[in-house]
Each structure stands twice: as structure tokens, then as C-alpha cells.
C-alpha positions as CSV (number, residue, x, y, z in Angstrom):
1,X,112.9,95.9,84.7
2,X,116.5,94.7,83.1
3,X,117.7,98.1,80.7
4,X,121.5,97.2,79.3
5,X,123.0,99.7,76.6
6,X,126.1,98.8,74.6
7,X,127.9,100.0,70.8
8,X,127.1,96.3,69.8
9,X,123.9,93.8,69.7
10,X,125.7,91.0,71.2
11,X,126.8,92.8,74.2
12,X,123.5,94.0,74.9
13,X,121.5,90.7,74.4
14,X,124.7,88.7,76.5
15,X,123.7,91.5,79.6
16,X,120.0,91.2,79.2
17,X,120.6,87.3,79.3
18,X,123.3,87.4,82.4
19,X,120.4,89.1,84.6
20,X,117.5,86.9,83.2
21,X,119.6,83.7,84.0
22,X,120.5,85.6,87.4
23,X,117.1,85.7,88.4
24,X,116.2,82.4,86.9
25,X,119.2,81.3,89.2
26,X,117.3,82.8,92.5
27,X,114.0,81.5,91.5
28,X,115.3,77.9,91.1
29,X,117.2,78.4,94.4
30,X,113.9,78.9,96.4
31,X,112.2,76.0,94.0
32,X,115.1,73.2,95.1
33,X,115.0,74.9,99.1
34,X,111.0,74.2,99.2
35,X,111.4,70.8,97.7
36,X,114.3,70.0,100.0
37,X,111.9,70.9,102.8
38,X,109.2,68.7,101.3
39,X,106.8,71.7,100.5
40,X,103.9,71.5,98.4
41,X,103.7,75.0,97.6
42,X,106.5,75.6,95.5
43,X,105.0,78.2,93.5
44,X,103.1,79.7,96.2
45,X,106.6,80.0,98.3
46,X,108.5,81.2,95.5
47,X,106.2,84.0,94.7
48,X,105.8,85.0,98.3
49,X,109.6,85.2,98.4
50,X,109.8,87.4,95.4
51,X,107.2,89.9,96.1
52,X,108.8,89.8,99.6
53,X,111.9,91.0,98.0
54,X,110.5,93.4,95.8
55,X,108.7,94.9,98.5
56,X,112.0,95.0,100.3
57,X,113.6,96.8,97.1
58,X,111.0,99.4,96.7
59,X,111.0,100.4,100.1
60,X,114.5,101.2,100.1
61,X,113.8,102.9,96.5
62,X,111.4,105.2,98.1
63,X,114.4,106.1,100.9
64,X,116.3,106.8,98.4
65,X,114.2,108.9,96.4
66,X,113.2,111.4,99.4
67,X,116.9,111.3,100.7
68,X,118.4,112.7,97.1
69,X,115.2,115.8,97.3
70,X,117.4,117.5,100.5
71,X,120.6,116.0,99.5
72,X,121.7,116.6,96.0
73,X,121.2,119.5,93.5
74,X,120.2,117.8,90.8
75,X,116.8,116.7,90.1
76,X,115.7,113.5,87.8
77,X,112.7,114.2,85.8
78,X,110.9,111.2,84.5
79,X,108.0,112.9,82.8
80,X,107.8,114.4,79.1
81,X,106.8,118.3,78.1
82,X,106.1,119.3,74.8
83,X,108.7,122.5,73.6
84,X,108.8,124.4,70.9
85,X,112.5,123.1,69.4
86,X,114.1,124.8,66.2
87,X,114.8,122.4,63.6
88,X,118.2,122.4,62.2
89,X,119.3,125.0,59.6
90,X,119.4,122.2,56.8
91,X,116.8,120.1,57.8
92,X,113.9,120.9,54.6
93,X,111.0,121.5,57.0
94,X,107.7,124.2,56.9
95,X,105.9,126.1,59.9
96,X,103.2,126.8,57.2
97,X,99.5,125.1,57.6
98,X,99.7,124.0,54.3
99,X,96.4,126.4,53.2
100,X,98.2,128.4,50.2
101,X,101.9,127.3,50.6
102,X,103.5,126.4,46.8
103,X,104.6,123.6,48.5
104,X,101.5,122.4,49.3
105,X,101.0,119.8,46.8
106,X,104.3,118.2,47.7
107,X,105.1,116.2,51.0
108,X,106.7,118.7,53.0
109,X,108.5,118.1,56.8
110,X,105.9,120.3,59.1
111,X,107.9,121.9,61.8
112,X,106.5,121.4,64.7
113,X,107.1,120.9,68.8
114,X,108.8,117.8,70.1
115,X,108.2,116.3,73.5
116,X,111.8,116.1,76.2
117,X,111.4,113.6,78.1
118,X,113.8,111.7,80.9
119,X,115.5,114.7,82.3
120,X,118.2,115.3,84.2
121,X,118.4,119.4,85.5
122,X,121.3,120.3,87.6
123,X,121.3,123.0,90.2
124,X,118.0,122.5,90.8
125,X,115.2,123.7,93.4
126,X,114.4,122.2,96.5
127,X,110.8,122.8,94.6
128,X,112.0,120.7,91.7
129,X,113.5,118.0,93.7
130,X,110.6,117.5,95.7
131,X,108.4,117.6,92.8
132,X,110.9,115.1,91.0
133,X,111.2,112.6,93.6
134,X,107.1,112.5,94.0
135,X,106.6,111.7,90.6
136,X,109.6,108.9,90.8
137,X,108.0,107.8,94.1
138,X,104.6,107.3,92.5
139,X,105.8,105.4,89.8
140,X,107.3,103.0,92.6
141,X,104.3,102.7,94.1
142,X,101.8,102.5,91.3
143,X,103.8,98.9,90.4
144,X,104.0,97.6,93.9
145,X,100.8,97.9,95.0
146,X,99.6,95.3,92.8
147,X,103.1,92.8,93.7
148,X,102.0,94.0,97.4
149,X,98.6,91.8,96.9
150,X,99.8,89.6,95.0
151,X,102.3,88.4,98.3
152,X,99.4,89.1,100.5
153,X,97.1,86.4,97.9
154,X,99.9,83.9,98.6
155,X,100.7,85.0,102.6
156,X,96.9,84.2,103.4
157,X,96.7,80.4,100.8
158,X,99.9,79.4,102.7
159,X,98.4,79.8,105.8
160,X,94.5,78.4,104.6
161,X,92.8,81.5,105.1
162,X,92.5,82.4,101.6
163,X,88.8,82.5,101.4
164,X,88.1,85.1,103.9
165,X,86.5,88.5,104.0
166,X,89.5,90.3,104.7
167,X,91.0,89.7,101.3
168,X,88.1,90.8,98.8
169,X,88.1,94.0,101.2
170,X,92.1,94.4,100.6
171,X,91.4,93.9,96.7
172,X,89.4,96.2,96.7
173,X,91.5,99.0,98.7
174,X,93.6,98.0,96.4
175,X,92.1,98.9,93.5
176,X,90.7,102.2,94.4
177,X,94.4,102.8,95.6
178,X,96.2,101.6,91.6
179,X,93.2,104.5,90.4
180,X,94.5,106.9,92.2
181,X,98.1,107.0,92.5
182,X,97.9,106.0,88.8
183,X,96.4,109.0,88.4
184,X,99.1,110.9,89.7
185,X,101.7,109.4,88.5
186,X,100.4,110.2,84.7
187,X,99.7,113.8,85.9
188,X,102.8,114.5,87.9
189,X,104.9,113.9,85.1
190,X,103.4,116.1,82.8
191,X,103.9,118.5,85.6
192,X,107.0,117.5,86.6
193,X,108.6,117.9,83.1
194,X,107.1,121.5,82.4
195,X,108.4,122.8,85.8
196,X,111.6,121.3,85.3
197,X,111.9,123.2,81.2
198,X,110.7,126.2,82.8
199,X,113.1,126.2,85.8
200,X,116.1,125.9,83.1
201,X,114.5,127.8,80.0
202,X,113.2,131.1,81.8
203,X,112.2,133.4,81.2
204,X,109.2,133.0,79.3
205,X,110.3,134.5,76.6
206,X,113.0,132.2,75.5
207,X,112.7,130.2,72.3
208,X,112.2,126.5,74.1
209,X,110.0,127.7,77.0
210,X,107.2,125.4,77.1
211,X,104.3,128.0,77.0
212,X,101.6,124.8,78.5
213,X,101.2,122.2,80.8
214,X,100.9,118.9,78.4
215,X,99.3,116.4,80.8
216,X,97.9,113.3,79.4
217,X,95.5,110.4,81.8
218,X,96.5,107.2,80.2
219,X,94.1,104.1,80.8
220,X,96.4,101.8,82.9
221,X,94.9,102.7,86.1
222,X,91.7,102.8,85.2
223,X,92.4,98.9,83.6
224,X,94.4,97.8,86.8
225,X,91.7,99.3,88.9
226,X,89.0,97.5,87.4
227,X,91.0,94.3,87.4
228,X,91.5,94.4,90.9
229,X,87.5,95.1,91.7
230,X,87.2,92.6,89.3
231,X,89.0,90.1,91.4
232,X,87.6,91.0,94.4
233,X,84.3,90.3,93.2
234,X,85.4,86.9,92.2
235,X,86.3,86.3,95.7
236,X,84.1,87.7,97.1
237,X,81.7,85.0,95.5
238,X,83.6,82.4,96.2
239,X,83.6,82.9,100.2
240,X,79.7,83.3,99.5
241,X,79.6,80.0,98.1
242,X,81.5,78.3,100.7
243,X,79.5,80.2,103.5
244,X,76.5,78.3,101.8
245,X,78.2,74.7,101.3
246,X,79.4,75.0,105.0
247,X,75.9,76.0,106.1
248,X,74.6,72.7,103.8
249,X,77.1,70.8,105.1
250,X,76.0,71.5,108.4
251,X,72.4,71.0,108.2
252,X,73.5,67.6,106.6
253,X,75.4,66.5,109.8
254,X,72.4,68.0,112.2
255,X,69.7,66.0,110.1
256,X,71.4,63.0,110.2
257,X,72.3,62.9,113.8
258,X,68.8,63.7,114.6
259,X,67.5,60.8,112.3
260,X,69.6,58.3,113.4
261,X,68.1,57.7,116.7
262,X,64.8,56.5,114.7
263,X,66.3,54.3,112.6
């Protein structure tokens, strides 16, 4: 992901471009190296050498984010938490339901919570810290496992082996893996955002303590999940039907070896 701020629009669409064209720049570099080699593959080497790198990039990621949880005393807190914030003084706004207000009639501001989100707490918990760096760490995870089988799809094509029963078996893994650290990741957030508020806003009684846990399942993994099962059944069907034409093809060559002595 390529994330640029700056006071003006130009400065910010001139960085976003600088790190497109970068990466354009690398990708063409392994396009011209396989054709200088005389591959066929280009796109199968370039992607390979991608998710290779990516891979390399979010292991390094993951070192990082367990080496800040006993290191520093600040915690990073990805994750949103619904608080109870008070509105400005001059901000026209009403904490009534509306029922027999005189305002009722009019459109009126309701007062309500607001969600923090992207947090940074200093002085933190070891608790915190770990708690932080597992929700960061799933969200690492939960987007490489699908780049991790997408270099493992191009790892077993390069080397013909792409129709075999090991792959529709790592699909699959795979799949039931995106469920459940997607799973996490939504939840830990949640979690992770609420512990944090309450760490800094205790105790309970004060105005902004978030008085519930706000978690919230989205759909993604249970969309990559079935994508990924999805594929693997395609696979899966297409090794069956090559099992079949080799077994034809077979039977073929046996027939007419064993009719050609009578003709």
C-alpha cells in the first residue's frame, strides 16, 4: 500500500506517482532480465519474484512487530472503539431521542458516540503491546497468505507440476487459514482499541471510558475463504480430468500396440 500526505494536491499525487513508477521500474527490470535470458514465462517469473519479495518484507514486518512489544513503551493500536466524546460547547447538537423535544420537528445534530481509531498510547503495558503487535501481526498475515499461494501457484507452473494434488490440498489450507486469522484480525481490533481507551481513560468513571467492547466480523474472510475453496475445487477438477485423458491416452497406446500385430 503507497500512503503520501502533503499541504498541497500536487505534492501528494507527484509522491503517489514516484513509488508507482518505482515499482513499475522493478517490475520492468525482471520483465527485460527474463527476456534477456530467453524465458517464456515472463509473467509467471515476475510474479514469483514479487510475492518472493513480499514474503521477504512481511517476514521482517512480523520481527519487527514482536521486537517493538518488549522493546518500546508505546503501543500502536490499529483497531477502532466507539467512546462517548462531548461535543464542543458551540456545536448546536441534542442528546434527546427526539420523542417530545420542541425541536423535534426541526433537523437537529443528535449527540452521539464517535469511534477513535489508529491509536498511538504511550507508556503503555507489556499487556497492550502484546495485544497491539497481535492485531498488527494478523493484519500482516491475513494479506500474505493469499500472495504466499499465489508464489506457490507460479513456483509449481514454472517447474510443470502445476496440476498436482498437493496444490488443491494447499488452497485449501489456505482458505480455512484467510477464515480464521481474518477472523481475528476483525476481532482483535475491536479489542485491541477498547483495551487501549481503557488503559489511558480509567477509571471507569471518566467521561470517554468506553463502557463496551464494539467488535464487528466483516465479510472479507469469509469472501477470501470461499474464493480460495473455490479455486481449489477448480483444480481440483482439472487434475481429475487429466488423470482421465492420461488413463485414455493410455488405453489408446495399449490397444493399438496390441492390434498392430494383426494387421
Amino acid at each position: 500500500m503507497f500512503s503520501f500526505g502533503a499541504e498541497t494536491l500536487d505534492s501528494s499525487l507527484a509522491s503517489i506517482g514516484i513509488a508507482l513508477g518505482v515499482f513499475a521500474l522493478v517490475v520492468a527490470v525482471i520483465a527485460l532480465a527474463g527476456r534477456l535470458r530467453g524465458s517464456r514465462t515472463i509473467a509467471l517469473d515476475a510474479t514469483l519474484a514479487i510475492t518472493g519479495l513480499w514474503l521477504v518484507l512481511a517476514a521482517v514486518s512480523v520481527v519487527i512487530f514482536v521486537v517493538k512489544a518488549f522493546t518500546v513503551d508505546w503501543a500502536e493500536v490499529p483497531g477502532a472503539s466507539q467512546v462517548q466524546i462531548d461535543w464542543p460547547a458551540d456545536l448546536p447538537c441534542s442528546r434527546d431521542d427526539g420523542g417530545d423535544s420542541p425541536a423535534a420537528s426541526t433537523p437537529t445534530l443528535r449527540c452521539s458516540s464517535a469511534a477513535l481509531s489508529d491509536l498511538t498510547v504511550a507508556h503503555a503495558s507489556l499487556g497492550l503491546r502484546m495485544l497491539a503487535a497481535s492485531s498488527q501481526i494478523s493484519t500482516v498475515l491475513l494479506w500474505t497468505i493469499p500472495i504466499a499461494l499465489l508464489a506457490i501457484v507460479c513456483f509449481r507452473t514454472l517447474r510443470g507440476r502445476a496440476f498436482s494434488a498437493t496444490l488443491p490440498r494447499t488452497l485449501t489450507g489456505g482458505a480455512i487459514a484467510v477464515l480464521v486469522i481474518g477472523i481475528a484480525h476483525d476481532l482483535l481490533g475491536g479489542i485491541t482499541a477498547t483495551a487501549a481507551l481503557r488503559e489511558v481513560f480509567s477509571p471507569s468513571d471518566y467521561a470517554w471510558y468506553p463502557s463496551t467492547y464494539q467488535l464487528t466480523v466483516t465479510m472479507l474472510p469469509f469472501a477470501g475463504a470461499l474464493f480460495l475453496a473455490a479455486l481449489a475445487a477448480v483444480f481440483r477438477h482439472g487434475i481429475r480430468l487429466q488423470q482421465e485423458r492420461d488413463a485414455l491416452k493410455r488405453e489408446n497406446e495399449t490397444l493399438a500396440d496390441d492390434t498392430r500385430g494383426l494387421v
